[in-house]
N, C-alpha and C positions, 0 to 999 in steps of 0.2 A: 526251795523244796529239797537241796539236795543234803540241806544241815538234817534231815526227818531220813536219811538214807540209812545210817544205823541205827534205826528202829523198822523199818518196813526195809531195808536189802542188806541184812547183818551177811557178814561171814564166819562172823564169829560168836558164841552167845552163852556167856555164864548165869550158870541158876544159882543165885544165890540161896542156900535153903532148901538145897536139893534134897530132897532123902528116897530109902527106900519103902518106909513105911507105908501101909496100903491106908486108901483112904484120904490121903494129907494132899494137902495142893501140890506143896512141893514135888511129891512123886507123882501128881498127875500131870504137871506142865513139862517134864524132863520127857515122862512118858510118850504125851503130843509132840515132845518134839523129833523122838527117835522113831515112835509110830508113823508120823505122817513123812518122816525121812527128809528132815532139814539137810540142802545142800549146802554145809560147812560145819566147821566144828564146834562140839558143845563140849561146855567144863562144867561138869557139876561141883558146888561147893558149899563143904560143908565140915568141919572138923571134926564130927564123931566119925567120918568112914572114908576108910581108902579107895573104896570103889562104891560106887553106886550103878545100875546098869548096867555090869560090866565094865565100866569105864571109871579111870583113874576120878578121885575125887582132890579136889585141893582144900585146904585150909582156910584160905580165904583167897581173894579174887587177885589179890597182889603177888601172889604164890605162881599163879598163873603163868608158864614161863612164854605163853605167844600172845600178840595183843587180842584184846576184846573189845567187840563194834557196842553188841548190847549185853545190857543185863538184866535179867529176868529176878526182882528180888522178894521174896517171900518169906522173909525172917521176921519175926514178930517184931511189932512199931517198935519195941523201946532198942530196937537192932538198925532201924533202918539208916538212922543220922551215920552212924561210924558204915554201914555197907557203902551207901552213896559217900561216903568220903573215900573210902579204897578206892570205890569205882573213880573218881575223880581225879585221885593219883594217881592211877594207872591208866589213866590214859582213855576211860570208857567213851566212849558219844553219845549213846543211848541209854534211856533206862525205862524199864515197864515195871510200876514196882505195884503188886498185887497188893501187897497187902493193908487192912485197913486198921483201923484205931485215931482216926487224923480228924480234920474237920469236921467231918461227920459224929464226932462225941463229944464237943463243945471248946471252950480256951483253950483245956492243955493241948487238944490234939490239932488242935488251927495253930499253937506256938510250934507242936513236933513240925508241921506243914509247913510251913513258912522256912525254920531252921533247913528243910530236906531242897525248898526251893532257892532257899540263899547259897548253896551247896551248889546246884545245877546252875546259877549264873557262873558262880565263884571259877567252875572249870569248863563253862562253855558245855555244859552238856543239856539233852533236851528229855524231857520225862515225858511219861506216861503215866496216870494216876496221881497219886494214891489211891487205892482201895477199889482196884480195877481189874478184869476178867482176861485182859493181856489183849493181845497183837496177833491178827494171822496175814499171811500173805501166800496166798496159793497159787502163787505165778511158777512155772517150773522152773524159774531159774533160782526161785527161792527156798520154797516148800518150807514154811515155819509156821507152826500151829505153836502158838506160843501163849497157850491160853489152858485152862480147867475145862474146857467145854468138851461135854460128851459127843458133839458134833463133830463130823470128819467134814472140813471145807472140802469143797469143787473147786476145780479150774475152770474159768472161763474167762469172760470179756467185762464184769460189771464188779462193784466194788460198793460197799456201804460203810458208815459209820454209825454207832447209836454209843446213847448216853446212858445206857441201863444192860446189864448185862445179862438179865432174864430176857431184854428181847432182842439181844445178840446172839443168846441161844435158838431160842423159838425159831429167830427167821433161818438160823444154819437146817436147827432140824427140820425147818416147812421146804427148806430147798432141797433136801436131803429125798424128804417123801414125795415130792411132788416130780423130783426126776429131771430138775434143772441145772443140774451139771455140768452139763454142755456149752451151755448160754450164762453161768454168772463165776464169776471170780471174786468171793468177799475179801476182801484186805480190812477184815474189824478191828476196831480200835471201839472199846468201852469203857465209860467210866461211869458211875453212879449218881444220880442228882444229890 
C-alpha cells in the first residue's frame, strides 16, 4: 500500500496543463485543489504563463526546483508520452492523468496506452487512468480534491471507489445533499469502462 502513498498522501502535486482559462479542466483541477485547501505544495505547469492562480507557473515539471509526489496531467493525448517521461525523470511516484484519447478510441490510442504504461514500469511509478476524473482524499491531514468534480468531498470515516466518473460525481453530490458529512470520507479514484 505504501508505493499508492503519492497518489492518495502527496505532499507535493504538479498540474500538468494547468491553465487559467475558465471552463478547461485544467483550471478546474488547480481550482479544487487550492479551493478545498491541499495541505502541501502545488506547481502549476504550463509554458504559456508565469503565474497561474496567483502562483508561479513552470515550463514544465523538470523546471520544478523542489521534488514532486504526484502529478495531475491534462495536456492533450498527443502530450502525455513526453509529460509522463519528465515526470519519470524527475523523480515523480504518482500520476493521475485525466486525460483521454487512449484505449478508448481504438489501436492508435491502446498503442498511446500501453507506450504511457511502458513509461510507469520503466521508472517505477504507479498511474491513475487514462481518461479519468482524478483522486480525492478528504482526510485532514491531506485535503486534495484532485479531481473536475463540482462536488466538495466531506471528511469522515468511509471511503469509495467507482469505475465511472458520472457516478463518482452523483454519490459526492447525493452525500453532499443528504447531509452525510460527518459519517463518510470518500478518497475516489475513477476511471471509465
Amino acid at each position: 500500500m505504501s508505493s499508492l502513498d503519492a497518489i492518495f498522501k502527496p505532499h507535493s502535486i504538479a498540474v500538468i496543463g494547468a491553465t487559467p482559462r475558465p471552463g478547461s479542466i485544467g483550471r478546474e483541477i488547480l481550482s479544487n485543489l487550492f479551493n478545498y485547501e491541499f495541505n502541501g505544495k502545488i506547481f502549476p505547469v504550463n509554458p504559456r504563463y508565469e503565474n497561474i492562480h496567483s502562483t508561479k507557473a513552470y515550463p514544465t515539471v523538470m523546471s520544478i526546483p523542489d521534488p514532486v509526489d504526484l502529478a495531475v496531467i491534462v495536456v492533450p493525448a498527443a502530450h502525455v508520452y513526453g509529460a509522463v517521461e519528465d515526470c519519470g525523470r524527475k523523480g515523480v511516484k504518482g500520476l493521475v492523468v485525466i486525460t483521454a484519447g487512449f484505449r478508448e478510441t481504438g489501436a492508435e490510442g491502446a498503442a498511446r496506452e500501453e507506450a504511457i504504461i511502458g513509461l510507469t514500469r520503466k521508472y517505477g511509478m504507479r498511474m491513475i487512468g487514462p481518461n479519468c476524473m482524478g483522486v480525492i482524499d478528504a482526510t485532514p491531514r491531506v485535503r486534495m480534491n484532485a479531481t473536475f468534480s463540482p462536488g466538495v468531498p466531506p471528511a469522515g470515516t468511509v471511503a469509495f471507489m467507482t469505475q465511472s466518473g458520472a457516478l463518482g460525481v452523483a454519490i459526492l453530490l447525493a452525500v453532499q445533499k443528504l447531509g452525510l458529512a460527518s459519517r463518510t470520507s470518500p478518497a475516489l479514484v475513477t476511471r471509465p469502462t
